[in-house]
N, C-alpha and C positions, 0 to 999 in steps of 0.2 A: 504494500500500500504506500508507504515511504518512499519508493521510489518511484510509482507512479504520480503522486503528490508532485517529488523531483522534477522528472518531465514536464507536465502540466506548467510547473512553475518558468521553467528552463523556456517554452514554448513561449510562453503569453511575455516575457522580456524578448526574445528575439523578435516576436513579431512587431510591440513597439518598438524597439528599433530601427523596425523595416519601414516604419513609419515619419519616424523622425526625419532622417535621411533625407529622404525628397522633399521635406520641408526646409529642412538646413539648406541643401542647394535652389529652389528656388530661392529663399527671402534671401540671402548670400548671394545669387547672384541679379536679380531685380535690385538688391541695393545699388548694384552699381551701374547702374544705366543712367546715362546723363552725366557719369566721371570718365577720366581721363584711363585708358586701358594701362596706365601705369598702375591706377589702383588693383587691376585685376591682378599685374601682374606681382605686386608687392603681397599680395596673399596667396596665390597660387603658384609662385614660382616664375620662372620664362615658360614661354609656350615652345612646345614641339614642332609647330606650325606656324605660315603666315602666308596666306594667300589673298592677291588684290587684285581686284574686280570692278573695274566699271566705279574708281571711287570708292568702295568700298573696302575695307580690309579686316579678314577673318580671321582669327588667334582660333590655336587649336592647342587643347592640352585634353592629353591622354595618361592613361593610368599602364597603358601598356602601349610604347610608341612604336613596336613591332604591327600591333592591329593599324595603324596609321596605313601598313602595306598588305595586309592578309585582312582576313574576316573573319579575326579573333573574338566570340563572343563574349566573356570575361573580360569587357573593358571600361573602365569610367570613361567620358568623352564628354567634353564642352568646349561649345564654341561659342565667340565672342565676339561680333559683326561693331566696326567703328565705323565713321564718315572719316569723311579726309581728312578732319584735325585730328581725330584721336579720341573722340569721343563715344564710348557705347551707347552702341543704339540697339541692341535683342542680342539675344543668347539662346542658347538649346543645347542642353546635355541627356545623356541617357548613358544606364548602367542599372547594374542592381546595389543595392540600401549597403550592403556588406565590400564592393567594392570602390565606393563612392564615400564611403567615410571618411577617409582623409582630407579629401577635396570639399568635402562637408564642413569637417572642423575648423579648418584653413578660412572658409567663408565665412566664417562665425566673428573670427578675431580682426 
């Protein structure tokens, strides 16, 4: 019974977890829209990427910068769309809650 208790217990913390997560990375990253991608860059690191388009320029940070060239499923990914000063204008990441915690916590601070 204790150790089903265990589980049960064990269970309902992972899943708020899995919860948390994609809140941390949205409100983390909607903070920073309308800052200079310096700010992105000063909590997440340098990005792996930077592609520019028509004016616009896209920061890429990955949890695994080998998926950058494969179609590693196991990856955090966020990108980070500026104008031609440097300003965020949208964003869009995808991962799961377990591998996206880092880049979670990073957004927090």
């Amino acid at each position: 019974m204790r150790r089903i208790i265990a589980i049960l217990a064990a269970t309902a913390v992972l899943a708020a977890c899995a919860d948390v997560v994609p809140r941390q990375m949205d409100r983390g990253l909607r903070s920073l829209v309308g800052q200079n991608i310096g700010a992105a860059a000063q909590r997440l690191g340098p990005p792996n990427q930077k592609l520019t388009n028509y004016g616009e320029t896209t920061y890429i940070w990955s949890s695994d910068p080998a998926a950058l060239r494969t179609q590693v499923i196991r990856n955090c990914l966020i990108k980070i769309t500026t104008d031609e000063g440097g300003t965020i204008r949208n964003f869009v990441w995808s991962g799961d809650s377990g591998i996206c915690t880092n880049y979670a916590g990073a957004l927090q601070g």
